[in-house]
C-alpha positions in Angstrom: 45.8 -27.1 11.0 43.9 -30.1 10.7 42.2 -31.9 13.5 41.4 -35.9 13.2 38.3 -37.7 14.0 39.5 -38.3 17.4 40.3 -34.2 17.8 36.8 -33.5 16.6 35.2 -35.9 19.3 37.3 -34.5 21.8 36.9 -30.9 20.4 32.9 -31.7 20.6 32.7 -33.0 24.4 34.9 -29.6 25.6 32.7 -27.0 23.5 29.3 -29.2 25.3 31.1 -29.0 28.3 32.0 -25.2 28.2 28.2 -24.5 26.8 27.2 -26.8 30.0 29.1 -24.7 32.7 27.3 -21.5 30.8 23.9 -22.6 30.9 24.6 -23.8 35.3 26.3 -20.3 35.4 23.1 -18.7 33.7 20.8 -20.6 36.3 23.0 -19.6 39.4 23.7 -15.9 38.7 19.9 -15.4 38.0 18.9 -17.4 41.0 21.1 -14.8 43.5 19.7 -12.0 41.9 16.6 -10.7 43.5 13.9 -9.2 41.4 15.1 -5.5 42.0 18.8 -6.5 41.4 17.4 -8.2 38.1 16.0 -5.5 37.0 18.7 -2.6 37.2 21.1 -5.5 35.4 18.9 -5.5 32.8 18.5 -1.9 32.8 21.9 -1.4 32.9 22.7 -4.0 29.8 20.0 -2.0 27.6 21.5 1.0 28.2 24.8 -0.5 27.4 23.4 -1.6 23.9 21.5 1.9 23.5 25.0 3.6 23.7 26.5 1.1 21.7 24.0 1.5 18.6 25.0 5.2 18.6 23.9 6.7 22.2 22.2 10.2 21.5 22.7 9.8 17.7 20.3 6.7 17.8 17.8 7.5 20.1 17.0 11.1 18.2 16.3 9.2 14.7 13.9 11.0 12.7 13.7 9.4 9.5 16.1 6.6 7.5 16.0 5.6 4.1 17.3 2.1 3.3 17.7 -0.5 -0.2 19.0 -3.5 -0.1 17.3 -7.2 -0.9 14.5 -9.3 0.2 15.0 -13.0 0.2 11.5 -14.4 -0.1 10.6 -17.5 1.1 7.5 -20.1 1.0 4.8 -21.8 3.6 7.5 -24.2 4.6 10.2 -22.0 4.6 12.0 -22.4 0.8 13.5 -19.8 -0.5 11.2 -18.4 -3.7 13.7 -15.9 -4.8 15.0 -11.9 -4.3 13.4 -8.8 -4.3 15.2 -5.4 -4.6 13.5 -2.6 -2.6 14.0 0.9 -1.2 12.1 1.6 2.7 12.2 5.0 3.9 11.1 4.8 7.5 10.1 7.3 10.6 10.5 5.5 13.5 8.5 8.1 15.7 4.9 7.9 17.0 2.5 8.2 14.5 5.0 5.2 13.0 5.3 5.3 9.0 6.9 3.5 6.6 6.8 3.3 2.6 8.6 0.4 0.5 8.9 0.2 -2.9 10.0 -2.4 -5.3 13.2 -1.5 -7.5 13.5 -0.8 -10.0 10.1 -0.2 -11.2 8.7 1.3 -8.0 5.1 0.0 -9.3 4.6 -1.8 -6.3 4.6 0.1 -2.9 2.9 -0.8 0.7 2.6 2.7 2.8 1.4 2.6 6.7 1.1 5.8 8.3 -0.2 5.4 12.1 -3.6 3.1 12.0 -4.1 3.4 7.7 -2.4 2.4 5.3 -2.6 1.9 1.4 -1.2 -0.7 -1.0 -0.3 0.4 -4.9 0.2 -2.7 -7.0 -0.8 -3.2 -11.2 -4.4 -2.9 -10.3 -3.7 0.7 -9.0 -4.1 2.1 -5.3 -6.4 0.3 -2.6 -6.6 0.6 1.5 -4.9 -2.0 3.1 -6.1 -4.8 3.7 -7.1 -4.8 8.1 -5.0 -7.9 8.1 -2.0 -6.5 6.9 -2.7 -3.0 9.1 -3.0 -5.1 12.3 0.3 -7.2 10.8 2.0 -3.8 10.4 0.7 -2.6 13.6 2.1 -5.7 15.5 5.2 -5.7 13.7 6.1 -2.0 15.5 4.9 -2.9 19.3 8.0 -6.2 18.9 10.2 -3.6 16.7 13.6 -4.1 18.6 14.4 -0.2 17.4 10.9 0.8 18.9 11.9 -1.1 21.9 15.2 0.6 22.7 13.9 3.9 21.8 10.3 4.0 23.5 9.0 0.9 24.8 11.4 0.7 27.5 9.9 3.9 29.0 6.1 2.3 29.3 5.2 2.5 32.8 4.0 -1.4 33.3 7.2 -3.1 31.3 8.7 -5.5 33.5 12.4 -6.1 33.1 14.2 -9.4 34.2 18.1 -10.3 34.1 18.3 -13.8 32.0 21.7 -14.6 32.6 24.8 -15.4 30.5 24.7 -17.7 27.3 26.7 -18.4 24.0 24.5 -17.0 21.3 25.5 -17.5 17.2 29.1 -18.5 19.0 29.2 -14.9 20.9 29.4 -14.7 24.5 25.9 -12.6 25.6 23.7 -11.8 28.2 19.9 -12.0 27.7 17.4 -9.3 28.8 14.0 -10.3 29.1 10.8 -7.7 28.9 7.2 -8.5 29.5 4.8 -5.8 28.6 1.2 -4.9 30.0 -0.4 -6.9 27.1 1.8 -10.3 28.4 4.5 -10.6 25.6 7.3 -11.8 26.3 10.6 -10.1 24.5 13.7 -11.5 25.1 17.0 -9.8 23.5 20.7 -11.2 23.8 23.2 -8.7 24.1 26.9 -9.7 22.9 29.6 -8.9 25.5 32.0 -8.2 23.2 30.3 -5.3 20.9 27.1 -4.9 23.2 25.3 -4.6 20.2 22.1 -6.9 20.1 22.1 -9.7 17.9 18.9 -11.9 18.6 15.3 -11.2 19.7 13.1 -13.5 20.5 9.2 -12.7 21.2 6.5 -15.5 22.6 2.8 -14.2 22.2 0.0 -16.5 23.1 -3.3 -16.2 20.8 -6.2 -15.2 22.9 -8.6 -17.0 21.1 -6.8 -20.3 20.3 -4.1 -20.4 23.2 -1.7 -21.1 20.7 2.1 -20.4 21.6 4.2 -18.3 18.4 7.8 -18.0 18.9 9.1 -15.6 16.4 12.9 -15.0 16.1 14.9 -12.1 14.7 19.0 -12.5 14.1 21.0 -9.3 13.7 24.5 -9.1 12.0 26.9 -7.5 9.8 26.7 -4.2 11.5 27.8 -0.7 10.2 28.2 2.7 11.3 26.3 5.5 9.3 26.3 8.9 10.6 27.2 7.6 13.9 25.0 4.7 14.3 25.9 1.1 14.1 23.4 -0.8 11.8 22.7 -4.4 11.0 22.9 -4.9 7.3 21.7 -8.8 8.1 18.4 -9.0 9.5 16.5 -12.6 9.8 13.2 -13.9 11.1 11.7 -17.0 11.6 8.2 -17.6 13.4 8.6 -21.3 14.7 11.2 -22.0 13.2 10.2 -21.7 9.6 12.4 -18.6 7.9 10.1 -15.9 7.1 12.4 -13.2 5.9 16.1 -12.2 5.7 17.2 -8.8 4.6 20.1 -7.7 2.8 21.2 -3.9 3.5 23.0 -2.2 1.1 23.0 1.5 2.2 21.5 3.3 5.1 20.9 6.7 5.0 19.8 8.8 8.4 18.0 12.0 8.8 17.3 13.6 5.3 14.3 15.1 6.1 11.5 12.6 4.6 8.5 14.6 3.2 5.0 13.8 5.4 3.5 13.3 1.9 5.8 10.4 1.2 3.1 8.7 3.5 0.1 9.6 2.0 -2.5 8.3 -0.4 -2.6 11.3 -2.4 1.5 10.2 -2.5 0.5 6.5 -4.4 -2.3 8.5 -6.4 0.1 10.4 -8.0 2.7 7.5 -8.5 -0.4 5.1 -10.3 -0.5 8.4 -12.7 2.3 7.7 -13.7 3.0 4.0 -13.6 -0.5 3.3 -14.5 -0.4 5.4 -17.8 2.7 3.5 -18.8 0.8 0.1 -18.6 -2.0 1.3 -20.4 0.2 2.4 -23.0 1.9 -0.7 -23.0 -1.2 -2.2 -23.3 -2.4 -0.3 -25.7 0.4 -0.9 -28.5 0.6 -4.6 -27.9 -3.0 -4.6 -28.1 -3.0 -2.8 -32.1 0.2 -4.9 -32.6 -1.8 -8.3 -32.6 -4.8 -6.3 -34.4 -2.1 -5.9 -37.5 -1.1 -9.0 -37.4 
């Protein structure tokens, strides 16, 4: 059907005026509510999404292993290009997580608890304390962590942010402040209950500067009973830093603890690194002859 300019104006004014009863509804059913009532409501709505993502099934996750893509992007938020990589994952305290690049697997970042090791063409090294305390960050707004753990923390405080219409899906947003005064703020979809934004606001200590970083969650599918976002994008105000392409999920096979070691990448570089020495090596008494 097609809709002339005069349809798109009118079309326009209706959707601004449907979004504009949403946001006065928003306002007025979190204004009634008081602070105990907020609370169980947003209780109540993370539970809903808890059961949604897979109920027992996702909350007693002991290990995934995922590939997919990696769109990389720049400072200002251009996209650089794709990256193929496998992440195996244990998403229980002491956290760990290896990725590798594909299909070469001669690059690979490994976090296991507070260490972590980096194996790259120079061969294995800690990692860097920047990248540790990135890592270490990254878990604490983790929206799986959340849901599964976080929750549970004594001195979280839980608020009922009302009604909205987020990525054109009717939603309610949840809001969570923990003890060390971040603020995490997740939209629930109505329809699906599933979660499909995050939004975090930390304030640097030092510098009293405000960061708003953004996650978007899509395309979900259920493996082994749990429903999965295969889209995953962040932005940290509002410049894209990452989207993620899932192409397979697989849950609970057991992931070795040595998977997470150093001793793991040590014996990888033994391998890796001989071939580029190798390499190396016969280039090197290529040119000689020549």
């Amino acid at each position: 059907m097609r809709i002339g300019a005069r349809g798109l104006v009118g079309l326009a004014i209706l959707m601004a005026a449907s979004f504009s009863g949403i946001a006065r509804s928003s306002a007025q059913e979190s204004e009634v509510l008081m602070p105990a009532q907020s609370a169980a409501r947003a209780k109540e709505l993370l539970q809903q999404a808890i059961e949604a993502l897979g109920g027992a099934a996702y909350l007693n996750v002991h290990d995934l292993t995922c590939t997919g893509r990696l769109s990389l992007f720049g400072h200002s938020g251009e996209l650089n290009g794709f990256a193929h990589f496998i992440d195996y994952t244990v998403p229980i305290p002491p956290f760990r997580d290896r990725q590798e690049n594909l299909p070469k697997r001669n690059i690979i970042e490994v976090y296991n608890g507070d260490k972590g090791w980096d194996l790259d063409r120079g061969g294995v090294t800690e990692a860097r304390a920047s990248d540790l305390s990135r890592y270490q960050e990254d878990m604490k707004k983790d929206i799986d962590n959340i849901l599964r753990h976080r929750i549970h923390e004594p001195d979280m405080i839980f608020r009922y942010g009302g009604p909205d219409v987020v990525d054109l899906k009717e939603a309610d947003w949840v809001e969570l402040v923990d003890s060390d005064n971040r603020t995490i703020r997740i939209a629930i979809a109505r329809s699906s209950h599933l979660p499909i934004r995050k939004v975090v606001d930390t304030r640097n200590a030092n510098t009293r500067m405000r960061t708003e970083e953004i996650e978007y969650y899509s395309n979900y599918h259920p493996f082994s009973g749990i429903e999965t976002p295969f889209q995953i994008t962040r932005e940290r105000n509002a410049i894209k830093i990452y989207q993620v392409f899932f192409d397979k999920c697989d849950y609970n096979t057991n992931l070795s603890d040595s998977l997470f070691t150093k001793e793991s990448l040590d014996e990888r570089w033994d391998k890796v690194g001989k071939k580029s020495k190798d390499k190396k090596s016969k280039s090197s008494a290529k040119d000689a002859d020549n």
